[in-house]
TISEFI-327024 format. One line per field, with one value per atom (N, C-alpha, C, CB): residue in one letter; residue number from 1; x, y, z; atom name. Coordinates in nm, 3 decimals, padded with zeros to 5 digits. Glycine has a CB too. Example, Ala and Ser with C-alpha at 12.3 -4.5 7.8 and 13.67 -1.06 7.14 Angstrom:
// residues 2
type = [a,a,a,a,s,s,s,s]
seq = [1,1,1,1,2,2,2,2]
px = [01.319,01.230,01.320,01.131,01.285,01.367,01.290,01.408]
py = [-00.569,-00.450,-00.330,-00.447,-00.225,-00.106,00.003,-00.060]
pz = [00.780,00.780,00.780,00.905,00.708,00.714,00.787,00.572]
atom = [N,CA,C,CB,N,CA,C,CB]
***
This chain:
// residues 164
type = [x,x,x,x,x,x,x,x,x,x,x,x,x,x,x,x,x,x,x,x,x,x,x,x,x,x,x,x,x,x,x,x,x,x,x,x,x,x,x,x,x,x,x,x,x,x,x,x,x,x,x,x,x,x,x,x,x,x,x,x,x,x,x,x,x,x,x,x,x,x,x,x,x,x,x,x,x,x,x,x,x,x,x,x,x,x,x,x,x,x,x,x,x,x,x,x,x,x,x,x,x,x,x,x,x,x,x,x,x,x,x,x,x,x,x,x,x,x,x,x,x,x,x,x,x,x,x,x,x,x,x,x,x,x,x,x,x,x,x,x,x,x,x,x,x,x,x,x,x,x,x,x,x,x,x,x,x,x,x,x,x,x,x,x,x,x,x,x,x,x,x,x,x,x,x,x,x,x,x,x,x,x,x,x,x,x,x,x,x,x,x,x,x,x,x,x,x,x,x,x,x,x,x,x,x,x,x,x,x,x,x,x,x,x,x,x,x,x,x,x,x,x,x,x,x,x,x,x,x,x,x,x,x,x,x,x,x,x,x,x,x,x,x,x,x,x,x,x,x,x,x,x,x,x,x,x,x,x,x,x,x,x,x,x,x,x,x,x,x,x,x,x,x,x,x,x,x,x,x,x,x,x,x,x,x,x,x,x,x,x,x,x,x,x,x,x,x,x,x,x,x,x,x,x,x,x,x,x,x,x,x,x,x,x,x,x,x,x,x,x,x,x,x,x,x,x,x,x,x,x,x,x,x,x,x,x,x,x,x,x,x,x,x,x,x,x,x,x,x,x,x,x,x,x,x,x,x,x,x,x,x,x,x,x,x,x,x,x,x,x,x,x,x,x,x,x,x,x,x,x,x,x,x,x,x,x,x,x,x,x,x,x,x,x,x,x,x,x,x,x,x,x,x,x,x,x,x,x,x,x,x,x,x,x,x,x,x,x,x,x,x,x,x,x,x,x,x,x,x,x,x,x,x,x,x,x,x,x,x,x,x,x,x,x,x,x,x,x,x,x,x,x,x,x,x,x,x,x,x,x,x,x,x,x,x,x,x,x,x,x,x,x,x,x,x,x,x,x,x,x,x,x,x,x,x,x,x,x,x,x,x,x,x,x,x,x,x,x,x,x,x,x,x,x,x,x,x,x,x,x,x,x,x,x,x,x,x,x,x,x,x,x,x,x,x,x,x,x,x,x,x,x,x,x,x,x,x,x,x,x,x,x,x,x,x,x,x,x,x,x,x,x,x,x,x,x,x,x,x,x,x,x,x,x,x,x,x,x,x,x,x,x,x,x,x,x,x,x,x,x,x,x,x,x,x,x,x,x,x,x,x,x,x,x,x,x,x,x,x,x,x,x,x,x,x,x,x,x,x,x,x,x,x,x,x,x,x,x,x,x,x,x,x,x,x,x,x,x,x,x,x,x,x,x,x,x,x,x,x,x,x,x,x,x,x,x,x,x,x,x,x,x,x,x,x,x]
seq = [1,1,1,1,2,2,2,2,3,3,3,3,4,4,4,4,5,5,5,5,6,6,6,6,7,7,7,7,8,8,8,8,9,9,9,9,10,10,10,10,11,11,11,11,12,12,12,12,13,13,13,13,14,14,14,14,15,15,15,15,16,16,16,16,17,17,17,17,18,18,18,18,19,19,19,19,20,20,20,20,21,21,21,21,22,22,22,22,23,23,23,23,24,24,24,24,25,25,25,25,26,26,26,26,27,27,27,27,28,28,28,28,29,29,29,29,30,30,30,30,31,31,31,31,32,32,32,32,33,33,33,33,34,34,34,34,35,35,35,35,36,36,36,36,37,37,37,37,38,38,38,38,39,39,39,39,40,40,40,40,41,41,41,41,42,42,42,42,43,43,43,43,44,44,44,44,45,45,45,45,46,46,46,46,47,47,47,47,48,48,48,48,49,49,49,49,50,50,50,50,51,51,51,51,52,52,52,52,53,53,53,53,54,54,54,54,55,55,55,55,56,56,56,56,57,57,57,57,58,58,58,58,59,59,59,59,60,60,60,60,61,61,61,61,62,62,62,62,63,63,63,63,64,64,64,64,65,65,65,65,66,66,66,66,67,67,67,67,68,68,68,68,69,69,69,69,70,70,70,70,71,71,71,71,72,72,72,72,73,73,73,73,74,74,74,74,75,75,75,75,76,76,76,76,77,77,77,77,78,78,78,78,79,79,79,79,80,80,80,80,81,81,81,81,82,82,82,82,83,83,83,83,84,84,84,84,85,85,85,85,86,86,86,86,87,87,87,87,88,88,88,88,89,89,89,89,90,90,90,90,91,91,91,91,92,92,92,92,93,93,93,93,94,94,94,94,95,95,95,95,96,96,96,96,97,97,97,97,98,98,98,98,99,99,99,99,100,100,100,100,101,101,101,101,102,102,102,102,103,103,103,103,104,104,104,104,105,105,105,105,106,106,106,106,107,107,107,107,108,108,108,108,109,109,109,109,110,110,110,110,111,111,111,111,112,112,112,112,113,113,113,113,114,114,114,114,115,115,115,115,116,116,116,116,117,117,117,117,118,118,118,118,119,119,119,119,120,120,120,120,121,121,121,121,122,122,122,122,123,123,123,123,124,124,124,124,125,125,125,125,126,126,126,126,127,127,127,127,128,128,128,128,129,129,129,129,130,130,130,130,131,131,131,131,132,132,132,132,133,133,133,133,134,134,134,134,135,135,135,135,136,136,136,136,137,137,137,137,138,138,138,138,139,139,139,139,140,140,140,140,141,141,141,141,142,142,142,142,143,143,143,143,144,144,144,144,145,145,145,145,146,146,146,146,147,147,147,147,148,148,148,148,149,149,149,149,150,150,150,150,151,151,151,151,152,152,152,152,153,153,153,153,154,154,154,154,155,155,155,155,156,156,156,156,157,157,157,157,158,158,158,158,159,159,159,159,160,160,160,160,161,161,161,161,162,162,162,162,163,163,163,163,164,164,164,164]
px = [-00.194,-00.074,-00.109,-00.019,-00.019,-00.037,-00.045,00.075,-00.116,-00.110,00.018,-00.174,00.106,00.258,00.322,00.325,00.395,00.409,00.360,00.348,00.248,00.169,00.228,00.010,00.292,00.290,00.409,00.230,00.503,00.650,00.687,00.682,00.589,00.645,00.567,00.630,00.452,00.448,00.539,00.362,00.614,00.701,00.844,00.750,00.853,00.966,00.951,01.035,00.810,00.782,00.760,00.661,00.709,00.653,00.711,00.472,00.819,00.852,00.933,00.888,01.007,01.063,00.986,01.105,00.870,00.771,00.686,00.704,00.645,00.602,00.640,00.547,00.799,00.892,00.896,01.060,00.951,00.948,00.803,00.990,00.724,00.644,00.556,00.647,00.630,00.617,00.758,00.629,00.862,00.960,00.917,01.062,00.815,00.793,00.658,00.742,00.626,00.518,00.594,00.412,00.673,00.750,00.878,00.795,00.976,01.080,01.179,01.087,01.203,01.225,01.283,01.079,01.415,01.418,01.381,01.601,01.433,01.407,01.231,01.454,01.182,01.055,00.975,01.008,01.021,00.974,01.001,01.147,01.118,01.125,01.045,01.294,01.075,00.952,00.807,00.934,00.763,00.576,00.547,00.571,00.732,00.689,00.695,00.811,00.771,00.752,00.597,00.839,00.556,00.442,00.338,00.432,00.375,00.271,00.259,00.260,00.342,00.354,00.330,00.500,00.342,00.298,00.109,00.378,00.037,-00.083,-00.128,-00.095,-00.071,-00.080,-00.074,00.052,-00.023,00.002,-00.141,00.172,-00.170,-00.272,-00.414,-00.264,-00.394,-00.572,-00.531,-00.659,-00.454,-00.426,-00.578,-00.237,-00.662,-00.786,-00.905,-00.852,-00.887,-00.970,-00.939,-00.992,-00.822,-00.802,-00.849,-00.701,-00.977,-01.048,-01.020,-01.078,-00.926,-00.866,-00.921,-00.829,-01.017,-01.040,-00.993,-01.120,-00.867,-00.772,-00.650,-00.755,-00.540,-00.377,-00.310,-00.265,-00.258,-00.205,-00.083,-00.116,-00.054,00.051,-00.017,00.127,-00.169,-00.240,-00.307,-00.317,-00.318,-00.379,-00.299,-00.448,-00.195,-00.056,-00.042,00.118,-00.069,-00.045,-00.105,-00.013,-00.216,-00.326,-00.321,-00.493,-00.297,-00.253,-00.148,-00.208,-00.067,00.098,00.042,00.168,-00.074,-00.108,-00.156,-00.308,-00.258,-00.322,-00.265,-00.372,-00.155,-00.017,00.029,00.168,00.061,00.093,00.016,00.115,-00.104,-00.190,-00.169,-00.317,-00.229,-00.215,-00.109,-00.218,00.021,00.166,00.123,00.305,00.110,00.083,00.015,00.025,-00.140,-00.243,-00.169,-00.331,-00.040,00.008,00.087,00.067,00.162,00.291,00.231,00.411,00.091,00.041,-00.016,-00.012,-00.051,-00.070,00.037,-00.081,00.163,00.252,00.320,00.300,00.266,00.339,00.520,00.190,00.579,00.705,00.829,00.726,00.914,00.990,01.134,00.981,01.208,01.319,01.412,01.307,01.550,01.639,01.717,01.678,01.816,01.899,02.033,01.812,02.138,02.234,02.247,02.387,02.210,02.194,02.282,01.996,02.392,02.472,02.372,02.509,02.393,02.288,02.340,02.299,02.208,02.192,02.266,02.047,02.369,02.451,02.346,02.548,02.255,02.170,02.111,02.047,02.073,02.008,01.909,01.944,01.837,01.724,01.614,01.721,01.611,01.534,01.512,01.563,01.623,01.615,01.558,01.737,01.566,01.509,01.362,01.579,01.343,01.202,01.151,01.169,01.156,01.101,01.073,01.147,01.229,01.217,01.118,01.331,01.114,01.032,00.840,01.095,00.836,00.705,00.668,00.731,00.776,00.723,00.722,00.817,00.786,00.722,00.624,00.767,00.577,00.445,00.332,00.463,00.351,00.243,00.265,00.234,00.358,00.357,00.301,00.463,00.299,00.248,00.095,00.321,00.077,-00.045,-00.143,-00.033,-00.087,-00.136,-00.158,00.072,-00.062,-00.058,-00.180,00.066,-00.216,-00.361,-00.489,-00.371,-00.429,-00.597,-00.634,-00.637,-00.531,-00.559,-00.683,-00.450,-00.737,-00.839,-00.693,-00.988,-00.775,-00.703,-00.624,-00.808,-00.641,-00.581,-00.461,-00.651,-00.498,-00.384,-00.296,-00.425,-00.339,-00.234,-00.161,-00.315,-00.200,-00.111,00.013,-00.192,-00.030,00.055,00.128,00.010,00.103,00.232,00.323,00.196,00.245,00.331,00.426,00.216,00.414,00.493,00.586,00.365,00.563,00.672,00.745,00.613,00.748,00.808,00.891,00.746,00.859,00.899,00.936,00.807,00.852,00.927,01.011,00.796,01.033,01.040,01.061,01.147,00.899,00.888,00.825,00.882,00.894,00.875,00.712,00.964,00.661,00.491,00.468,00.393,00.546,00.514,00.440,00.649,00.561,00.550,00.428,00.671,00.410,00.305,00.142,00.335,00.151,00.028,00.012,00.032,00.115,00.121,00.049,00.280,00.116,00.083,-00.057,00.166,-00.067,-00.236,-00.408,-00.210,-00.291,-00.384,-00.458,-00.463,-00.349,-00.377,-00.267,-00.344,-00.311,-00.197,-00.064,-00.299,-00.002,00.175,00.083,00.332,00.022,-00.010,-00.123,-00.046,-00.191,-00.303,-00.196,-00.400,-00.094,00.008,00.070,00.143,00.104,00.182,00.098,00.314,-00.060,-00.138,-00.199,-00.298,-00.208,-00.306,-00.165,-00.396,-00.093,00.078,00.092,00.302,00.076,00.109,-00.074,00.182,-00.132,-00.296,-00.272,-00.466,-00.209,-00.170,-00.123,-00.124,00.061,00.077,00.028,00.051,-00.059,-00.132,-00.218,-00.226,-00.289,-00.352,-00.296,-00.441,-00.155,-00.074,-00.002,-00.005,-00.008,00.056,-00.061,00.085,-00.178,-00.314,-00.322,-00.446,-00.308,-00.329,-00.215,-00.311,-00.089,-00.012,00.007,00.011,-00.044,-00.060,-00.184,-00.035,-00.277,-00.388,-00.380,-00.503,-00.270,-00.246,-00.145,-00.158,-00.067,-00.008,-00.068,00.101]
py = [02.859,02.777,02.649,02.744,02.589,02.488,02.362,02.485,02.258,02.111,02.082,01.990,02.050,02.055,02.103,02.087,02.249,02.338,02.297,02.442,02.222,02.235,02.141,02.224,01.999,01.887,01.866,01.820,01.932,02.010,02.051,02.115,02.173,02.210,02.148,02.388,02.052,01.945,01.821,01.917,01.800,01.680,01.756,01.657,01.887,01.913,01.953,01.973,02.006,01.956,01.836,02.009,01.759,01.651,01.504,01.656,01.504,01.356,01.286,01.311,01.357,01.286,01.221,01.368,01.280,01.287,01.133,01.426,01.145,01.018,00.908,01.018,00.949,00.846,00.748,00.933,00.847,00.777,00.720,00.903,00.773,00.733,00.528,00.827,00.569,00.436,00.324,00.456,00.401,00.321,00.256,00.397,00.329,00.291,00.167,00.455,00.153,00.042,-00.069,00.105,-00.066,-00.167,-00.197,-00.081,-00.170,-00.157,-00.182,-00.213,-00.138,-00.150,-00.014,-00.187,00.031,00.185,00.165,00.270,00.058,00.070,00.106,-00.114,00.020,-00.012,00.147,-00.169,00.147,00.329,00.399,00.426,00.395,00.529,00.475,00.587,00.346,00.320,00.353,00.123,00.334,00.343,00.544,00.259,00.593,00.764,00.814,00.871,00.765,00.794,00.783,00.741,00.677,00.612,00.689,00.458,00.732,00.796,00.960,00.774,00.995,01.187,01.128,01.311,01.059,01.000,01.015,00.836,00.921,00.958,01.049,00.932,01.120,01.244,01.330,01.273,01.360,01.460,01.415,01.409,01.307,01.214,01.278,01.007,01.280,01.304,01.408,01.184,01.501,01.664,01.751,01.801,01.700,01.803,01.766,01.774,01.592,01.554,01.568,01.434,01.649,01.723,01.814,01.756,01.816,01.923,02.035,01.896,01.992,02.047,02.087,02.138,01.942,01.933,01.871,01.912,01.840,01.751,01.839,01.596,01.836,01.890,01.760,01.867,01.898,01.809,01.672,01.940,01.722,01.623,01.461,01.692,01.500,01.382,01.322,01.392,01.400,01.296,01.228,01.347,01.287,01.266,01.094,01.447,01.092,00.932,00.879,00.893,00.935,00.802,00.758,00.845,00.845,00.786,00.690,00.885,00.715,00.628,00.469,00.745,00.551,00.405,00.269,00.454,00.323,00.267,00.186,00.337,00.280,00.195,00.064,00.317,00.095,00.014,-00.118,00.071,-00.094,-00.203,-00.282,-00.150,-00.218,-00.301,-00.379,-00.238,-00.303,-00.372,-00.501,-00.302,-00.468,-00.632,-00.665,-00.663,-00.686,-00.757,-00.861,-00.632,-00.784,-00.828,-00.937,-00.734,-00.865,-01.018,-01.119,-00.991,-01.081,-01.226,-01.306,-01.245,-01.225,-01.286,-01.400,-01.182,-01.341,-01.426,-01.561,-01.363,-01.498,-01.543,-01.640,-01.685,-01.511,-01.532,-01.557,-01.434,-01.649,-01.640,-01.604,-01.766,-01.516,-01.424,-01.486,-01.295,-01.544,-01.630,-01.505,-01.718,-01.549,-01.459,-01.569,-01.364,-01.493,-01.564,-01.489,-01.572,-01.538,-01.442,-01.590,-01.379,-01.488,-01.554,-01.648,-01.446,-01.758,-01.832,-01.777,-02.028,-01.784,-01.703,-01.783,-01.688,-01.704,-01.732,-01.799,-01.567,-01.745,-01.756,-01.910,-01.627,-01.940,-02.101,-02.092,-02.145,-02.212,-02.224,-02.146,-02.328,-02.222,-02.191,-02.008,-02.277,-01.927,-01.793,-01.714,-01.753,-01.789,-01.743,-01.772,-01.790,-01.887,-01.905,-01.805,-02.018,-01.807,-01.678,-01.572,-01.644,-01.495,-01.375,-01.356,-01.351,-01.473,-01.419,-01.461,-01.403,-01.541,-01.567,-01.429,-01.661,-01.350,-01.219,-01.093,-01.177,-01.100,-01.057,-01.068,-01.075,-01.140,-01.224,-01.167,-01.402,-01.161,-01.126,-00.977,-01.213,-00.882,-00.748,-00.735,-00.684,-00.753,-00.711,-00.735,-00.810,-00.857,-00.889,-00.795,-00.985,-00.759,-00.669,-00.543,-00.611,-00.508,-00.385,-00.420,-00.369,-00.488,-00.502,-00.494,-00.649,-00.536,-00.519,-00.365,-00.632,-00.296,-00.101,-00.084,00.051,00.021,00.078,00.176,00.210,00.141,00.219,00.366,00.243,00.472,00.571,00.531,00.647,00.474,00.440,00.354,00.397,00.245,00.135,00.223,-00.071,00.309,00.330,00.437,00.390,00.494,00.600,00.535,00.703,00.452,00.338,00.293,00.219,00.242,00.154,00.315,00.080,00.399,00.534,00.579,00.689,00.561,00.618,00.496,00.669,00.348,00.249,00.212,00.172,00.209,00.144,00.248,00.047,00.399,00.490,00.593,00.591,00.567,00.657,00.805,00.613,00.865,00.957,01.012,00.980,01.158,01.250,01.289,01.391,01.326,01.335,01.420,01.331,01.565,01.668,01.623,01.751,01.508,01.427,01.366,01.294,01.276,01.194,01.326,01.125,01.375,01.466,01.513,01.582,01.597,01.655,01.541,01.694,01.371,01.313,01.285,01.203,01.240,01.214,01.312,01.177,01.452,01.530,01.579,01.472,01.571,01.574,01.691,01.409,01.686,01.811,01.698,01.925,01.734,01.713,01.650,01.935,01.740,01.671,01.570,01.772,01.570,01.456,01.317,01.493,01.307,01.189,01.102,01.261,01.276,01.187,01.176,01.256,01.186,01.129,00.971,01.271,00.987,00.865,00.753,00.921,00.811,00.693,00.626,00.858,00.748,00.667,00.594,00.800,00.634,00.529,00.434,00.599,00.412,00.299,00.228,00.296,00.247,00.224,00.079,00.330,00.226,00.111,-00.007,00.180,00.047,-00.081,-00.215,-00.057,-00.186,-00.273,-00.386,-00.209,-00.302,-00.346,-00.438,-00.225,-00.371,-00.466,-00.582,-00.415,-00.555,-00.680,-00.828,-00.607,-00.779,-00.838,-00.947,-00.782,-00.877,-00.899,-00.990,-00.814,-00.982,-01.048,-01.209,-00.941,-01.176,-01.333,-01.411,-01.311,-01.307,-01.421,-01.570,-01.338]
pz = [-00.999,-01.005,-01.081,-00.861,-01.181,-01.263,-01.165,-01.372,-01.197,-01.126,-01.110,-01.204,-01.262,-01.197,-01.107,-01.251,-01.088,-01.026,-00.873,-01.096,-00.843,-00.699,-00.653,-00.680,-00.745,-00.726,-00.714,-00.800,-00.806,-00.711,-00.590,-00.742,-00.606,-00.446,-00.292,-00.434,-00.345,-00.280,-00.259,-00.314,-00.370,-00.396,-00.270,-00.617,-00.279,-00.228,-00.134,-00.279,-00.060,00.126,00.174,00.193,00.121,00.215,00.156,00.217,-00.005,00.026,00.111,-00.060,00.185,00.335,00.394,00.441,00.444,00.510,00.478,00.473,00.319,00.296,00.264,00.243,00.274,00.244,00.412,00.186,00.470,00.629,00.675,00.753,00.615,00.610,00.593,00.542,00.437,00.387,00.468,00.198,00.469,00.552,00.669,00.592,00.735,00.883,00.865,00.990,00.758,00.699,00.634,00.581,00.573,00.456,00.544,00.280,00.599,00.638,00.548,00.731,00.448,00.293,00.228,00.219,00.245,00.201,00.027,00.236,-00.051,-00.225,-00.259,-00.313,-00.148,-00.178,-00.125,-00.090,-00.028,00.057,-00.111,00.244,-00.148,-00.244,-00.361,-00.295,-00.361,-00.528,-00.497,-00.595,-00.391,-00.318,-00.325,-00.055,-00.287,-00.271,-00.417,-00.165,-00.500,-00.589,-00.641,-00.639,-00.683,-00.739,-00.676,-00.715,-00.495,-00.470,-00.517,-00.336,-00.589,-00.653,-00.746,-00.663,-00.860,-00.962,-00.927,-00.969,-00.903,-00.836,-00.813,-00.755,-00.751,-00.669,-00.806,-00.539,-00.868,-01.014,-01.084,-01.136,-01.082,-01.187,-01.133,-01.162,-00.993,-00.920,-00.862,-00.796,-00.900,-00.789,-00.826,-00.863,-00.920,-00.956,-00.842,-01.137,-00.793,-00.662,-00.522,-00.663,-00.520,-00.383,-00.362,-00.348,-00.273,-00.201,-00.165,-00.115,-00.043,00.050,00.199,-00.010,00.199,00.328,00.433,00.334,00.397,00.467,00.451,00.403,00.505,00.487,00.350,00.694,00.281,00.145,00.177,00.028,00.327,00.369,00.402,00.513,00.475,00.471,00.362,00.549,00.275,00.162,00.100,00.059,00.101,00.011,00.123,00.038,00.240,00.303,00.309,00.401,00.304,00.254,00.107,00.272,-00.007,-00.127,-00.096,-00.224,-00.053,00.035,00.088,00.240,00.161,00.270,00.128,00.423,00.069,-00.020,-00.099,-00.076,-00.146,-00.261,-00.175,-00.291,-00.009,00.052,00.073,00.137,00.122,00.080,-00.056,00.076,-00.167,-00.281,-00.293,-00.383,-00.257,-00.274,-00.222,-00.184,-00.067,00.017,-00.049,00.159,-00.091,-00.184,-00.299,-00.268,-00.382,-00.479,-00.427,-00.553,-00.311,-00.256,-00.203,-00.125,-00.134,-00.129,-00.192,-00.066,-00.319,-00.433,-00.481,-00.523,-00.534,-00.526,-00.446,-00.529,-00.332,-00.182,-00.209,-00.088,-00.258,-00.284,-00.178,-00.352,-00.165,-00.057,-00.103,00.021,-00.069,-00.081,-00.026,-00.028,-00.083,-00.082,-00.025,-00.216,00.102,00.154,00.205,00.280,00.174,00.279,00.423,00.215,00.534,00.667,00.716,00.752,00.800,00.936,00.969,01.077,01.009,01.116,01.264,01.109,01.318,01.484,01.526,01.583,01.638,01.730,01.917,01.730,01.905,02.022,02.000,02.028,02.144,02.177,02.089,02.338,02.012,02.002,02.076,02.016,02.200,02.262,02.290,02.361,02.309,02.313,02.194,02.338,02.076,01.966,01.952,01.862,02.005,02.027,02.096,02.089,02.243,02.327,02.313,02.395,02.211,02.140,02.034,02.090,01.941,01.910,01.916,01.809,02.019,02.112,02.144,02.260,02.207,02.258,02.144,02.388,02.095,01.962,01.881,01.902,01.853,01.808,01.902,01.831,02.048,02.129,02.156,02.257,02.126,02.107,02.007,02.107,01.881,01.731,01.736,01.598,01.824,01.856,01.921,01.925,02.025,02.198,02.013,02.422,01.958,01.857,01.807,01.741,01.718,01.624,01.701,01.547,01.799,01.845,01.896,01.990,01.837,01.897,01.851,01.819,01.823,01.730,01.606,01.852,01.512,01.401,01.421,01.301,01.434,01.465,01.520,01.536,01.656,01.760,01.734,01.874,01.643,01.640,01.483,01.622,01.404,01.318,01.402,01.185,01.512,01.561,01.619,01.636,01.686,01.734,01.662,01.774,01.493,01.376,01.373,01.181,01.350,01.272,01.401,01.210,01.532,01.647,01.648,01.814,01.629,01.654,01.573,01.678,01.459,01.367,01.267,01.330,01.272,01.147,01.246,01.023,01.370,01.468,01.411,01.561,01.409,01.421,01.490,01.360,01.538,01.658,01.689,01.628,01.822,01.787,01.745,01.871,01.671,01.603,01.444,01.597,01.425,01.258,01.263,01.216,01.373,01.400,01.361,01.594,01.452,01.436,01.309,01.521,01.229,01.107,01.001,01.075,01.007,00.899,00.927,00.864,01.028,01.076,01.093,01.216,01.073,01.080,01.225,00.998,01.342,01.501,01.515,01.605,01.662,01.738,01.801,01.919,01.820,01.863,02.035,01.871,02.106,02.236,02.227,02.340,02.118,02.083,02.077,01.906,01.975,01.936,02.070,01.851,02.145,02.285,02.385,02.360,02.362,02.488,02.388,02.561,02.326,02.252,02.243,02.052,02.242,02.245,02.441,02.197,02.485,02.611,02.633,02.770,02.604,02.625,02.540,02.578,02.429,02.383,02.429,02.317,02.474,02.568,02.708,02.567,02.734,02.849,02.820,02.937,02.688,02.670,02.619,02.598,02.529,02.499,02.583,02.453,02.755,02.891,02.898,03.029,02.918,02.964,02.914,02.929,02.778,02.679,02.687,02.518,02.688,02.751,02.835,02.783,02.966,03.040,03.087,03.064,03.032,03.047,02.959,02.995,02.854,02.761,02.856,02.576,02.984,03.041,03.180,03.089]
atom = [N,CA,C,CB,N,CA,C,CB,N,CA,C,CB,N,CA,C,CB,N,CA,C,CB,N,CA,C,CB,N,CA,C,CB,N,CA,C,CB,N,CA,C,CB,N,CA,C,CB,N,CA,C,CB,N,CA,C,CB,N,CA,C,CB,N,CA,C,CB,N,CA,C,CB,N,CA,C,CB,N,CA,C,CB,N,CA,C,CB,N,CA,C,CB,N,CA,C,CB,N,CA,C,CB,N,CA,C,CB,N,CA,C,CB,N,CA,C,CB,N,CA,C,CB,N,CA,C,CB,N,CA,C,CB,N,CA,C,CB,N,CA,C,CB,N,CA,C,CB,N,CA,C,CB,N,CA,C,CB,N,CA,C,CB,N,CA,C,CB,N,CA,C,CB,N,CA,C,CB,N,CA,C,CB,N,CA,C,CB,N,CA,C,CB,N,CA,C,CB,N,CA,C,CB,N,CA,C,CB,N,CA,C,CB,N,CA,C,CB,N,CA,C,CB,N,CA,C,CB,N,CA,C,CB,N,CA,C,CB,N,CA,C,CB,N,CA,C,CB,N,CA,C,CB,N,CA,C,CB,N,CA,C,CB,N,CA,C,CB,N,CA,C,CB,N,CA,C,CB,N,CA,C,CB,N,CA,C,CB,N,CA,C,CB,N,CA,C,CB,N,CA,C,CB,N,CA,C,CB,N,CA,C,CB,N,CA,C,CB,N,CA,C,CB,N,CA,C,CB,N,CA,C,CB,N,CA,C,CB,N,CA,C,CB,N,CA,C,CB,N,CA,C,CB,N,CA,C,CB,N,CA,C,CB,N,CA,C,CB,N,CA,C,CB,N,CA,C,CB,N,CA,C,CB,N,CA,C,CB,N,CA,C,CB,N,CA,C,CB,N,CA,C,CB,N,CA,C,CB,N,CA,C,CB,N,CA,C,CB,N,CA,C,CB,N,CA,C,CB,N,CA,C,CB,N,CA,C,CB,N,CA,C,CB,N,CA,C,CB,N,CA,C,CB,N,CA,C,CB,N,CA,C,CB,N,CA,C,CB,N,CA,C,CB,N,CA,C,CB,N,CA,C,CB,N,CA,C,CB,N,CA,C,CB,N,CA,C,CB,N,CA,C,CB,N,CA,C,CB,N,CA,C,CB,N,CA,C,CB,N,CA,C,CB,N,CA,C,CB,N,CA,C,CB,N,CA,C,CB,N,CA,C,CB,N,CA,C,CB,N,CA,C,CB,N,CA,C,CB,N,CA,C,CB,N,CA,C,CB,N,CA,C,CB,N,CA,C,CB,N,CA,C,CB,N,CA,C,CB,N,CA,C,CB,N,CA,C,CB,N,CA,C,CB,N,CA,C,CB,N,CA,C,CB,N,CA,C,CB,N,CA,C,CB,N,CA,C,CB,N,CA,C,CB,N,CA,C,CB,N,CA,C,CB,N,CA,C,CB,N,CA,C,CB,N,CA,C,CB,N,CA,C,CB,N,CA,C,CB,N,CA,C,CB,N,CA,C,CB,N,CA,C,CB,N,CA,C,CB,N,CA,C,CB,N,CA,C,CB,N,CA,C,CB,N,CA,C,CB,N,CA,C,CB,N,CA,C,CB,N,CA,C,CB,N,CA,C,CB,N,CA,C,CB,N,CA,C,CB,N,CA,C,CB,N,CA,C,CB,N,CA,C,CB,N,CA,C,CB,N,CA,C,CB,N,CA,C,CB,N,CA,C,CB,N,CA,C,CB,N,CA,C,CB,N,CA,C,CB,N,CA,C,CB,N,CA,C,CB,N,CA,C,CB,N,CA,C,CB,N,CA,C,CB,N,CA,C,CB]
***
């Protein structure tokens, strides 16, 4: 089968996949489809350094993840601030503070996971996807995703809890 051809009918299983993917990293649908693109782009460019000791769905996100990185690398390069007209919040000061105090210390309790775990959290939370997806992109089983999610979970409670 030609590189093209592979990179097709790769493009036409799995760019949902790395699209939600990148969505659940960027929260950005333009930017998700410009990163999935760019990442089959890539992916066509280096399809001769795929092994295939990994599932083509996981390499295909770590090419994804990577783009993602650099992206960030570049914006903080810039460190550009994005002019919006947004409603001003209806809520107290003070409630906006809190909210997002506790926010700040969830994202927090999040980083300090070990890698695996805190990305399976970023992809059920934020790309909410199912632990079948989770396993598939990561390269785990469906009951690996929903035990390492609820041990996350707990340690996220611990952590929490221990900053109060």
């Amino acid at each position: 089968m030609s590189a093209l051809k592979e990179i097709e009918k790769a493009y036409t299983k799995h760019a949902k996949d790395v699209y939600r993917y990148l969505l659940s990293l960027s929260h950005d649908e333009d930017l998700a489809e410009e990163l999935t693109q760019e990442t089959f782009f890539r992916a066509m460019r280096t399809i001769d350094r795929y092994d295939g000791s990994c599932k083509l769905s996981v390499w295909l996100c770590q090419i994804a993840k990577h783009l993602w990185y650099q992206w960030l690398d570049k914006r903080s390069r810039w460190n550009q601030v994005e002019l919006t007209e947004d409603v001003p919040c209806q809520e107290s000061p003070e409630k906006a503070t809190l909210l997002y105090m506790e926010k700040t210390a969830l994202y927090q309790a999040i980083h300090t996971l070990p890698d695996p775990m805190r990305e399976l959290v970023y992809l059920r939370l934020t790309g909410e996807f199912s632990f079948a997806e989770i396993g598939r992109i990561l390269g785990k089983s469906e009951n690996w995703a929903r035990t390492t999610f609820y041990r996350a979970k707990q340690k996220i409670i611990e952590e929490m809890e221990a900053e109060k």
